[in-house]
C-alpha positions in Angstrom: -8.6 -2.5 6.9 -6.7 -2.0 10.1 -7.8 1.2 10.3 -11.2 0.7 10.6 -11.6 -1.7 13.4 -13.9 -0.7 16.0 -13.9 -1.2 19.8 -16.2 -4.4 20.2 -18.4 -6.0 18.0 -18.6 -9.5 15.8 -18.9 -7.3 12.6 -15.6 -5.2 12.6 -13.1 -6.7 15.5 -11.7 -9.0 13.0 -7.7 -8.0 12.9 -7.2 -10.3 16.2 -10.3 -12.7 15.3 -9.4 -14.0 12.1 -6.9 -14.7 9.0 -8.0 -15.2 5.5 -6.5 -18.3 4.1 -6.8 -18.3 0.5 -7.3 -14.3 -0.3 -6.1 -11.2 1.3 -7.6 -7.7 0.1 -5.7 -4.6 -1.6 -5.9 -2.6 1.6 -5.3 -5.0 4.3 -1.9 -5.3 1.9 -1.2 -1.5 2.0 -0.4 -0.9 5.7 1.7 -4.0 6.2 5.1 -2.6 4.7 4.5 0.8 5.6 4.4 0.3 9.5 7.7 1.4 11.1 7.1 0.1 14.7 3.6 -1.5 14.8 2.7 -4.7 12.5 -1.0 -2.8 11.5 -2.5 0.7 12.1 -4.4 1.5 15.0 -7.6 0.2 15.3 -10.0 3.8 16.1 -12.3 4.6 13.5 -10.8 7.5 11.3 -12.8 10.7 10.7 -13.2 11.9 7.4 -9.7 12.2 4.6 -9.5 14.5 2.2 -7.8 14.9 -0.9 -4.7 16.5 -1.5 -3.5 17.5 -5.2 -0.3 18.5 -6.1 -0.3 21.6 -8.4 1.5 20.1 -11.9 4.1 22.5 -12.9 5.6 20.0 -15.8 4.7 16.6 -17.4 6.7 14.3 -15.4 7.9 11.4 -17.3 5.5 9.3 -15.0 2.6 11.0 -15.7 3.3 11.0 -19.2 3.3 7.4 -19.4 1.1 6.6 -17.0 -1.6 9.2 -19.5 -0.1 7.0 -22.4 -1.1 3.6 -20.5 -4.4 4.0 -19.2 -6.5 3.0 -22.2 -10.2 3.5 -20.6 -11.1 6.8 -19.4 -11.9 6.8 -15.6 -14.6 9.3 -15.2 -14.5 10.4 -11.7 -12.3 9.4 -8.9 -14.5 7.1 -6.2 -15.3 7.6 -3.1 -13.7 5.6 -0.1 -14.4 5.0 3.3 -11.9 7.2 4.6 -14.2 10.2 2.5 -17.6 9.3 2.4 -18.9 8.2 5.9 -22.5 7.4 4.1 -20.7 5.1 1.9 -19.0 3.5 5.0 -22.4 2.9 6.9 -23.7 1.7 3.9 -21.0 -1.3 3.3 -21.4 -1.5 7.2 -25.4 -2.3 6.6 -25.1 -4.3 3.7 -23.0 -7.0 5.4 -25.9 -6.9 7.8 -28.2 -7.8 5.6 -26.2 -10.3 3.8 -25.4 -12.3 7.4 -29.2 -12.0 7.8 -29.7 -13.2 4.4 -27.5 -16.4 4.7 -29.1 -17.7 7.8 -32.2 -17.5 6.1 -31.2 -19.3 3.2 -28.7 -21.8 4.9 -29.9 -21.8 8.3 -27.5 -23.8 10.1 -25.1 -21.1 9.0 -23.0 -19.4 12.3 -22.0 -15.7 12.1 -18.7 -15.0 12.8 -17.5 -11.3 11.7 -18.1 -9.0 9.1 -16.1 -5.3 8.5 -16.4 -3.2 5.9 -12.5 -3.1 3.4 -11.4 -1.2 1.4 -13.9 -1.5 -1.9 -16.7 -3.7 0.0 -17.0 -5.6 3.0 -17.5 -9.2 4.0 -18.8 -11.8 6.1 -17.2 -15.0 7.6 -19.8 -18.0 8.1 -19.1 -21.4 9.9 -21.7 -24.6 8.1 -21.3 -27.5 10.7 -22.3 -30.9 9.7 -25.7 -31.3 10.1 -27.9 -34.4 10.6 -30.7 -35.6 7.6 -33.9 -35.5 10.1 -35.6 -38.5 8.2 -32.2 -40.8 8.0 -30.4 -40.0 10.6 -27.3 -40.0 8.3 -24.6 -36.9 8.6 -25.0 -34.2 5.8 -21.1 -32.6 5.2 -20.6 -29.1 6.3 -21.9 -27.0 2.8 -19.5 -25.5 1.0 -20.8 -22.1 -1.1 -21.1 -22.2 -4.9 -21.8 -19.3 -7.4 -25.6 -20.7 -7.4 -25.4 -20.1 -3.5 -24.3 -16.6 -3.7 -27.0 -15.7 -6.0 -29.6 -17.1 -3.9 -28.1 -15.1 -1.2 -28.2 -12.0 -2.9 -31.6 -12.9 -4.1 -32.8 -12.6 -0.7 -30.6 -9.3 0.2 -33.0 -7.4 -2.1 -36.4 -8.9 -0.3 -34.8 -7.7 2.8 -33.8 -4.3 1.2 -37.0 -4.2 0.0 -38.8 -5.0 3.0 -37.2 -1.6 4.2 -36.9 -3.2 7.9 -35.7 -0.3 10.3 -31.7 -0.7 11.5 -31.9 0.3 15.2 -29.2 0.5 18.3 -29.7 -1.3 21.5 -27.1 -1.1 24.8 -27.7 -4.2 27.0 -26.0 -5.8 29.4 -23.0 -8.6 29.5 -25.2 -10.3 30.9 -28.3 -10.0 29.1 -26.0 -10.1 25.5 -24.9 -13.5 26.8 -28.4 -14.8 27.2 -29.7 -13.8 23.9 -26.3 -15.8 22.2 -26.8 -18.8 24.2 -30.8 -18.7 23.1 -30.1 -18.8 19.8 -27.0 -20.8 19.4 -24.4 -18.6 18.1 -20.9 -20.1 20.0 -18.7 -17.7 18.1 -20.7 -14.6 18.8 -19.6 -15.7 22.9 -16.1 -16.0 22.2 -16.5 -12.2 20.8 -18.1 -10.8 23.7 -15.5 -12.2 25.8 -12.9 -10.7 23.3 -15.1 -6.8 24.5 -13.4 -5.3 27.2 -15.9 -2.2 27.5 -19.3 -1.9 28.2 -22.4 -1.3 27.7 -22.3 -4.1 24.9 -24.2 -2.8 21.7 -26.3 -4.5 19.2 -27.6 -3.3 16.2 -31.1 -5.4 15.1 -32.7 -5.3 11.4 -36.5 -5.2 12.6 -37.5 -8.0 14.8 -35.8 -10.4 12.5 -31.9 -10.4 12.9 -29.2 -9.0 15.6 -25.7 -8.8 15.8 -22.9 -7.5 18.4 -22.1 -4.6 16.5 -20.9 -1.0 17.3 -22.3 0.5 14.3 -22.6 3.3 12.1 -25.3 2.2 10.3 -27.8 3.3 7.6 -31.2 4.0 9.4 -33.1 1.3 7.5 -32.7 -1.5 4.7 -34.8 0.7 2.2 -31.9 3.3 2.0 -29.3 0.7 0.5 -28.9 0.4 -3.3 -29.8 -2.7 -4.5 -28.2 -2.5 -7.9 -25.1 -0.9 -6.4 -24.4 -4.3 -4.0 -22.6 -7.3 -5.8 -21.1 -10.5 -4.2 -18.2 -11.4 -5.8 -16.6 -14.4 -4.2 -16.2 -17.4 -1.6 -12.3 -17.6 -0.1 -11.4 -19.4 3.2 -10.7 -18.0 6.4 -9.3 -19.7 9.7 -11.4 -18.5 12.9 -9.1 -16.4 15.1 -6.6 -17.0 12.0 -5.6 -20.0 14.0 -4.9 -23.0 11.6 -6.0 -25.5 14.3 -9.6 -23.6 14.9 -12.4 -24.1 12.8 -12.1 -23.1 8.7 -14.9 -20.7 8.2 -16.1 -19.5 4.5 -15.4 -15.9 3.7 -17.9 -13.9 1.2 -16.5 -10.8 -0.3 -18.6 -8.2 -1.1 -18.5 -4.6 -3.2 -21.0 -1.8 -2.6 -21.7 1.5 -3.7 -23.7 4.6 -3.7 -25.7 4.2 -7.1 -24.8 1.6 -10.1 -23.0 4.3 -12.0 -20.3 4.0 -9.0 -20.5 0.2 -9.0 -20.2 0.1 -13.2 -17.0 2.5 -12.7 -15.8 0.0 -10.1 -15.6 -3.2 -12.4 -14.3 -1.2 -14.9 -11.2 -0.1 -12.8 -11.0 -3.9 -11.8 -10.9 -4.9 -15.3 -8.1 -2.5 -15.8 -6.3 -3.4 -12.6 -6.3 -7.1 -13.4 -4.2 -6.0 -16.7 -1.6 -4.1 -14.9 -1.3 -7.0 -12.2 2.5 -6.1 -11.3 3.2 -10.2 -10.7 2.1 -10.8 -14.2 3.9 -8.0 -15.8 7.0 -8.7 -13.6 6.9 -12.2 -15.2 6.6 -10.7 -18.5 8.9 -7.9 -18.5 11.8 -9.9 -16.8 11.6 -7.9 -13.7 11.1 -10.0 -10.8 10.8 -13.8 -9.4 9.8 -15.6 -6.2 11.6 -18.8 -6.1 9.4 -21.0 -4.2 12.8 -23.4 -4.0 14.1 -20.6 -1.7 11.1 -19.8 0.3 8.2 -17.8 0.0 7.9 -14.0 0.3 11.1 -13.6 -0.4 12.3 -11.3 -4.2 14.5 -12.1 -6.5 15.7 -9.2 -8.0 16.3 -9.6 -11.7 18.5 -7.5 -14.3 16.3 -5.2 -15.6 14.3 -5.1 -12.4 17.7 -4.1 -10.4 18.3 -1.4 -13.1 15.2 0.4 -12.1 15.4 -0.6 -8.0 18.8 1.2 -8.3 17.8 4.6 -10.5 15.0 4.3 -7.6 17.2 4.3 -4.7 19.8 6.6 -6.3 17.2 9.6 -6.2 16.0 9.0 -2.7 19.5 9.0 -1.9 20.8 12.0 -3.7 17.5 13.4 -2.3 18.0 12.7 1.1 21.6 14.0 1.1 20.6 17.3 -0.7 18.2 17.9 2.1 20.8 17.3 5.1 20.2 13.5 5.9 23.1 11.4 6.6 22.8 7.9 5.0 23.6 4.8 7.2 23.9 1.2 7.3 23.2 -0.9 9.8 23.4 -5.1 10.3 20.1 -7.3 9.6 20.9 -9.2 13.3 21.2 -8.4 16.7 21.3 -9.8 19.9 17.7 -10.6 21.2 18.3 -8.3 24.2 18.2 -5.4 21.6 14.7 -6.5 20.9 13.5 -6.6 24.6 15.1 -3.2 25.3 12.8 -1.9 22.4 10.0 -3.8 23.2 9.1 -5.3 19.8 10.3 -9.1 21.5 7.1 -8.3 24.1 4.5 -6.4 21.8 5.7 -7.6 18.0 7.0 -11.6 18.7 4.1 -13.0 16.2 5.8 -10.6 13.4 9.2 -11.6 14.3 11.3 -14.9 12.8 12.4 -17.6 15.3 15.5 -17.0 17.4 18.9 -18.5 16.4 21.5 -19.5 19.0 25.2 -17.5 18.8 28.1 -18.6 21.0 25.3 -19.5 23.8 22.8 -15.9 23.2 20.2 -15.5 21.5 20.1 -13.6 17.9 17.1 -12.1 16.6 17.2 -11.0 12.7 16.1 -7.7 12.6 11.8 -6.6 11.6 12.8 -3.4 12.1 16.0 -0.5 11.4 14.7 1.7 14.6 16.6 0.1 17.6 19.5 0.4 15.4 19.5 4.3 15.2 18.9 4.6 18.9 22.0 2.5 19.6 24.0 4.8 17.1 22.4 8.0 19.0 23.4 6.4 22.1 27.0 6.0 21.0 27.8 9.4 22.3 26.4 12.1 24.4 24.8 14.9 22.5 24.7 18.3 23.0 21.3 20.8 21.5 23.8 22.3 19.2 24.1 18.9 17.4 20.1 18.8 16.7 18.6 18.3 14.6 20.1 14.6 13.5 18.5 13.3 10.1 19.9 9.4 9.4 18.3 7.7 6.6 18.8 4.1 5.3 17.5 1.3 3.1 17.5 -1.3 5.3 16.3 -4.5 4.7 14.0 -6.3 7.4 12.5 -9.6 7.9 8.5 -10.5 9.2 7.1 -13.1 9.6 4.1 -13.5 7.1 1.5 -16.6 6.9 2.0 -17.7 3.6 -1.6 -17.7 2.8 -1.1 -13.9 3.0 1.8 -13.4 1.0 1.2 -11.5 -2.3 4.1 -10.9 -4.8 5.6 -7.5 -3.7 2.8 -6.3 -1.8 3.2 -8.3 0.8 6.4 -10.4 1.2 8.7 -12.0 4.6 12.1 -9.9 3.5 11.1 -6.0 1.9 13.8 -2.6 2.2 12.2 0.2 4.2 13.2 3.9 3.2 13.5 4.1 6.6 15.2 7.7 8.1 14.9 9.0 11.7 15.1 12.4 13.5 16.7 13.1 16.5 15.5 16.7 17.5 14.9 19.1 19.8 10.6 20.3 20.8 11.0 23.3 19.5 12.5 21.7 15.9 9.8 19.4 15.4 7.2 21.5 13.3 10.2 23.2 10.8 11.1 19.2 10.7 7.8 17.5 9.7 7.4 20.6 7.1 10.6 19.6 5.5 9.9 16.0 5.3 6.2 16.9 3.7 8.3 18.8 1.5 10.6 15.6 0.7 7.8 13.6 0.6 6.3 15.9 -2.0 9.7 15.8 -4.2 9.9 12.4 -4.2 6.8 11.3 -4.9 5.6 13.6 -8.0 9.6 12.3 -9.2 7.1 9.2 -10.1 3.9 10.6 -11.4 2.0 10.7 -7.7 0.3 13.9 -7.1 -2.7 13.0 -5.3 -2.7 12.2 -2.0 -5.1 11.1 0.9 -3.7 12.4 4.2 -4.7 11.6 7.5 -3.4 13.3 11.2 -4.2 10.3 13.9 -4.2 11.9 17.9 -3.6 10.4 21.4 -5.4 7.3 22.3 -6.3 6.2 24.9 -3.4 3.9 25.8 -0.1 5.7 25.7 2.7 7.0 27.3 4.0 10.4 27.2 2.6 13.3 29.1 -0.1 15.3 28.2 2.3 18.3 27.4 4.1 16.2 25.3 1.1 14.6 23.2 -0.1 18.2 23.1 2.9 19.5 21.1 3.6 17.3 19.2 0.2 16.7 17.7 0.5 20.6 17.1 3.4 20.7 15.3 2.4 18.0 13.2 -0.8 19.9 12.2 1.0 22.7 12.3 3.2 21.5 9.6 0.1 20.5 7.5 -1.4 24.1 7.9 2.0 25.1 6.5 1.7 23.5 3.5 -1.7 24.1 2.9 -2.7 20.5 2.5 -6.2 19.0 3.7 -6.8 16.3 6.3 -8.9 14.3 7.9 -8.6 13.9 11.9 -8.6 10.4 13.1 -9.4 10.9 16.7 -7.4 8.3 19.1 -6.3 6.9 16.1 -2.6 7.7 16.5 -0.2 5.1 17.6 0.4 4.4 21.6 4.2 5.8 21.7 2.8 9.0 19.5 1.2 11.1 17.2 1.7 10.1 12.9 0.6 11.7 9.7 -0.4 9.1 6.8 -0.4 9.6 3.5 -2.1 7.4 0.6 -0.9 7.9 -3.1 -3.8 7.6 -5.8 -2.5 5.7 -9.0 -3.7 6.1 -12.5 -6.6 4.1 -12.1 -8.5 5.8 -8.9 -7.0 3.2 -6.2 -5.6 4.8 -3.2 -2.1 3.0 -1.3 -0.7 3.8 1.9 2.8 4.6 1.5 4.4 7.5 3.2 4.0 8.0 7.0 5.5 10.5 9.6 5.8 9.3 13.3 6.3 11.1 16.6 7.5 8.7 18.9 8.1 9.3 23.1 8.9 5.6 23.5 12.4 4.7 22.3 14.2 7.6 23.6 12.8 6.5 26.9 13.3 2.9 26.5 16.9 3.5 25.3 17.6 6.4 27.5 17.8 8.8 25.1 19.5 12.6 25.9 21.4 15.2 25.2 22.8 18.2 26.9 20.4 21.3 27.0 21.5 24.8 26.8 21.0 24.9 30.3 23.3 22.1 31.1 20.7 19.8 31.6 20.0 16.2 30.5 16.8 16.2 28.1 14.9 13.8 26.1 15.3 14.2 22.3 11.8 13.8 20.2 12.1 11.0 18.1 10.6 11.2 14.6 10.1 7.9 12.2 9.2 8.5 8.6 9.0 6.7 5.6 7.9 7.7 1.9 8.0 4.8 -0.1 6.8 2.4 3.0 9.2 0.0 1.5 10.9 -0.7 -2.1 9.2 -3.7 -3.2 5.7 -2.5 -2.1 6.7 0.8 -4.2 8.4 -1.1 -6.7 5.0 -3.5 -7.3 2.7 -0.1 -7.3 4.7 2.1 -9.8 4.9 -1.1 -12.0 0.7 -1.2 -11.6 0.5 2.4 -11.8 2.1 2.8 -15.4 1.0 -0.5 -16.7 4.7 -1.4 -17.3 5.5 1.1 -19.5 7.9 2.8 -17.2 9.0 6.3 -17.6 12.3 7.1 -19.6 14.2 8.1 -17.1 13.3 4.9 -15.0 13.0 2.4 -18.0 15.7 -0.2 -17.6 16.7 -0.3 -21.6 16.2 3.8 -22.7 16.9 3.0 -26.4 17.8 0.5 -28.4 19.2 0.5 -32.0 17.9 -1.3 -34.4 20.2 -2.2 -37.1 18.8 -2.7 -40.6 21.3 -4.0 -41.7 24.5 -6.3 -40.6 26.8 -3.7 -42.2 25.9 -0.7 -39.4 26.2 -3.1 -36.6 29.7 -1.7 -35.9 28.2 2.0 -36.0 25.5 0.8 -33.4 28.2 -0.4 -30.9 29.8 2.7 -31.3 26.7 5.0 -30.8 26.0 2.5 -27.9 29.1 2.8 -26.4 28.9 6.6 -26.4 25.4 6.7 -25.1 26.5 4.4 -22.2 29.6 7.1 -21.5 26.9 9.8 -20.8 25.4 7.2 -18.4 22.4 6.4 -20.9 21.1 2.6 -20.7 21.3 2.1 -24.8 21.6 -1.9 -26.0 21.8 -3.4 -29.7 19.3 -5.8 -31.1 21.8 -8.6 -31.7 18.9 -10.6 -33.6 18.5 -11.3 -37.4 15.0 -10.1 -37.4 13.3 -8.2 -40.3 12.9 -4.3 -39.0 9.0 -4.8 -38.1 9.9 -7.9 -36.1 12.8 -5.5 -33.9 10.2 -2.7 -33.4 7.5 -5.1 -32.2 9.8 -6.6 -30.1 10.8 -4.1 -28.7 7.5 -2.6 -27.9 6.1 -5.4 -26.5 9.1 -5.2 -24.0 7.9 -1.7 -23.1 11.8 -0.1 -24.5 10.5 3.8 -25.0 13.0 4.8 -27.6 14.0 3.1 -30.8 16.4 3.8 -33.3 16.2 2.8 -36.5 19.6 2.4 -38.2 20.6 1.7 -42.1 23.2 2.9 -44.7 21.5 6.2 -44.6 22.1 6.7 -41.5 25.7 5.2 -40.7 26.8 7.4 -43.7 25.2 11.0 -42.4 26.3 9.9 -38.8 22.5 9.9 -37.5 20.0 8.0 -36.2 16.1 7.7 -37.7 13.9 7.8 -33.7 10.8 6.6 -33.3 9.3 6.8 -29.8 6.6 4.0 -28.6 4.8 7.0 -26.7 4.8 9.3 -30.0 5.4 7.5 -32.9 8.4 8.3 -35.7 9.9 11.3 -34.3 12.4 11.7 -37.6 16.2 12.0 -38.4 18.4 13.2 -35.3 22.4 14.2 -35.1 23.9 11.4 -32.6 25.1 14.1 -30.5 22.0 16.0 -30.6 20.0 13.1 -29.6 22.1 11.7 -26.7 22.2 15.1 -25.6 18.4 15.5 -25.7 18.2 11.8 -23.9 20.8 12.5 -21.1 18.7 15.8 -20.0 15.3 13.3 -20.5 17.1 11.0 -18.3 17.7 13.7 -15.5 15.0 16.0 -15.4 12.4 13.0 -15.7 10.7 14.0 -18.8 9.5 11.9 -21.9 11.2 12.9 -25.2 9.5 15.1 -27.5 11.9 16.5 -29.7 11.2 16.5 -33.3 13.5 15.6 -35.5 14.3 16.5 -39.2 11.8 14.8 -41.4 9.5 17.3 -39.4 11.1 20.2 -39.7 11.4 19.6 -43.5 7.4 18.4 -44.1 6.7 21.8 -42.3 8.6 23.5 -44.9 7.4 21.9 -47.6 4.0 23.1 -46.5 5.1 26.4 -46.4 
């Protein structure tokens, strides 16, 4: 949502206005843990995204079960804002006319804002406590009810049908100011005075409704869908997200092109509210939040560790293969680090509370950056020791309202995949190229092929020279040219210290995340005073470069486990195969298989239950294990193992060594097992 704010106006300059209380959206979540420097993107409106898509040269093990989980076939991918600016102005007019349409239902109703999100928009109203005019006695503030909404939307389609035109006006401070105080809107004057820039703008809907606004907007109420537009819900929302200001009441809202888009919509809700990852992380054992220890802050379970670590040992092994050095750096620091960087001026509201160390002041850390510069700083560098690649997991700490905190998504304590680059100008294109090309690795490791990328430029605050904003901007769209990848442009959208590339993942079900970004940055090296020696013997400012692909662990963590419903891949699944003995009399040929599959580094367990057979395979289905073994006197006699897979069925008889093998080379390459065994290979004959 970030992304989208405009300039001025009541409707969309809400990231600074207000906090929701009681519900946060899917996109306002994405950018929060995949912000390396800044607590939320920049706030320029973003020129159209494409869509990236990775050529598939195998079935990775993600996609397999990703194909395997998603039960309900999603026609077409949606459109979003980012790709369809009709749809945008569309969302944009529809919470028009739903502000217009409150006030005419509930007319002591107060507009506050109302953006367009991700899937929708919505509107925050303030009710004050009225007086009955007959009894004099006070009437309480009204609070909205599901019979309120529908009266609301009731009167949406009069307006739509009314086909009012939508038309820009540029007036005055002044003049804005006078037609607020005439009609008695005090939170539309704390907004002006929040707009910096002028001529103020309004956008009216006939001669019947206004708002402060800097559009786009459809050209009428006529051109919006009427069966595409459906309120959805009432949450709370503090004005200027300032517990002690006024509680306002928040409706959220989805609209589309056409009902087809809207019907495809709820059924991808429907399917996203089964593979809610803090439901399945409850039932699969994966994850807590211990409320006793504070919220927003993960408790890593078993099973849960076992994938977290195959998950961090590929982007390690990754990184090293492609010439990163990995690094470790300490969670506190001494608060002057923090002012050197600037975060203790521009990023204090996102950062814990001080504590007090031998008479100074520690800060733990909400970022890994200032950390790298220190290390760069450690020694003077010379151009032949460019480029330097350091990567690291580190763990940081923000603060989060807890009204905003959502299970993984968005939590107070997360691990960035954090890496930085230390290079010289004339490096920087061959350097984004090769992290697009990590990026690429990493990412279709897990099934995500798709991606929405976005190039953000200069705005109009920043620091850097022209020359260097100029180069750097080119070399990053250089590198996208190189890889042949579309993008949309987001003019001025770029952060102040430099020029990014964004990337959004789409998951199984059509929802796009923001995860992987790439950041120029002419700040730090300055602020830390940066340099290394030039061929020329000179002292020169390295360009910095921040980029993560994940964003951070948990935030991946909670969208993989979304993304394949919990039925993880095979090579990611934290029990690969378990044996299910018939019979107590194998048990001690189990433990031996077992014990040879965990040799080869294969995660292989033994139902220790007393369980009938169809008991053990349900069980372990329903805890999502992808390979089972059946094992009886048969089987401990020939030395092999009956397989049935839950992606494939019964998969027949298998040779121990044959199988493990097959497994182990499952487990590395990231594929599913397909393999038939010998009760195939024997049926075939007989057919024969």
């Amino acid at each position: 949502m970030a992304a989208h704010l405009q300039r001025h106006g009541s409707c969309r300059a809400f990231s600074a206005l207000s906090t929701t209380a009681a519900a946060v959206t899917a996109s306002s979540r994405a950018t929060q843990q995949s912000s390396l420097l800044s607590p939320s993107n920049n706030g320029a409106p973003q020129s159209t995204a494409r869509l990236y898509s990775r050529p598939s040269m195998v079935l990775s093990a993600a996609a397999a079960a990703t194909a395997e989980a998603v039960e309900a076939e999603v026609v077409e991918e949606l459109p979003t804002n980012d790709n369809d600016n009709d749809l945008l102005k569309l969302r944009h007019s529809s919470a028009h006319v739903m502000a217009m349409a409150v006030q005419e239902v509930f007319p002591e109703a107060q507009v506050t804002i109302g953006p367009w999100i991700e899937n929708g928009f919505y509107y925050d109203f303030y009710f004050p406590e009225t007086t009955d005019a007959e009894t004099g006695e006070t009437i309480p503030s009204r609070k909205l009810t599901d019979q309120d909404l529908k009266q609301v939307k009731k009167r949406m389609d009069k307006i739509i049908g009314k086909n009012y035109p939508i038309e820009r006006e540029e007036v005055s401070r002044e003049e804005a100011k006078r037609r607020i105080e005439d009609i008695g809107e005090p939170f539309k004057l704390e907004i002006l005075d929040s707009i910096k820039t002028e001529p103020i703008t309004i956008y009216s809907i006939g001669d019947e409704w206004w708002d402060l606004c800097a559009g786009p907007h459809v050209e009428s109420t006529g051109q919006l869908p009427k069966k595409a537009i459906q309120l959805q819900s009432v949450a709370g929302a503090y004005w200027r997200g300032d517990e002690k200001r006024e509680m306002l009441q928040r409706i959220y809202a989805t609209a589309w092109k056409d009902p087809k888009q809207l019907k495809q919509y709820k059924k991808m809700m429907t399917e996203a509210k089964k593979r809610d990852h803090r439901v399945l992380g409850k039932k699969l054992d994966l994850f807590s939040i211990q409320e006793d220890a504070g919220g927003g802050l993960v408790f890593w379970h078993p099973k849960g560790s076992v994938i977290r670590r195959n998950i961090e040992d590929f982007w390690k092994a990754e990184h090293i293969e492609n010439g990163y050095d990995v690094v470790y750096t300490p969670h506190i620091a001494n608060l002057n680090l923090w002012k050197t960087s600037g975060h203790n001026d521009f990023y204090r509201d996102g950062m814990f509370q001080q504590m007090e160390v031998e008479n100074e002041e520690y800060q733990i850390k909400p970022m890994n950056c200032p950390f790298h510069c220190l290390m760069y700083k450690d020694e003077l560098r010379s151009y032949r020791d460019l480029p330097i690649r350091w990567a690291e997991l580190g763990t940081v700490y923000r603060y989060e309202r807890s009204g905003t905190l959502h299970g993984l998504m968005r939590v107070r304590g997360f691990t960035q995949d954090d890496a930085h680059i230390f290079c010289l100008p004339e490096q920087l294109q061959d350097e984004i190229v090769a992290v697009l090309d990590l990026t690429e690795t990493i990412l279709s490791r897990f099934g995500f092929d798709k991606y929405d990328i976005m190039l953000s430029t200069r705005p109009e605050k920043a620091v850097g020279s022209d020359d260097i904003w100029s180069a750097a901007t080119e070399a990053l769209e250089g590198a996208l040219k190189v890889k042949g990848w579309e993008y949309g442009i987001d003019e001025g959208g770029g952060a102040f210290y430099g020029p990014k590339i964004d990337l959004k993942i789409r998951d199984a079900i059509g929802r796009t995340w923001q995860c992987s970004t790439v950041q120029c940055d002419f700040n730090l090296p300055e602020r830390f005073g940066l340099e290394y020696v030039s061929a020329e013997g000179t002292r020169e400012q390295p360009i910095m470069v921040h980029r993560a692909i994940f964003g951070s662990i948990e935030r991946f963590f909670g969208i993989l486990v979304e993304n394949c419903a919990g039925k993880f891949p095979f090579w990611l699944a934290p029990v690969q195969m378990r044996l299910l003995p018939v019979t107590d009399a194998v048990k001690d040929y189990c433990d031996d298989v077992a014990k040879k599959a965990q040799r080869l580094g294969l995660r292989v367990e033994v139902d220790r239950g007393n369980e009938r057979l169809g008991k053990q395979i349900r069980n372990a289905e329903k805890e999502q294990v992808p390979i089972m073994a059946v094992v009886g006197m048969k089987e401990m006699e020939s030395g092999k193992l009956t397989i049935r897979s839950k992606n494939m069925g019964d998969l027949g008889l298998f040779d121990v060594d044959a199988l493990l093998g097959e497994l182990t080379r499952c487990s590395e390459y990231a594929e599913e097992m397909s393999m038939m065994g010998e009760k195939e290979e024997e049926e075939e004959k007989a057919e024969e």
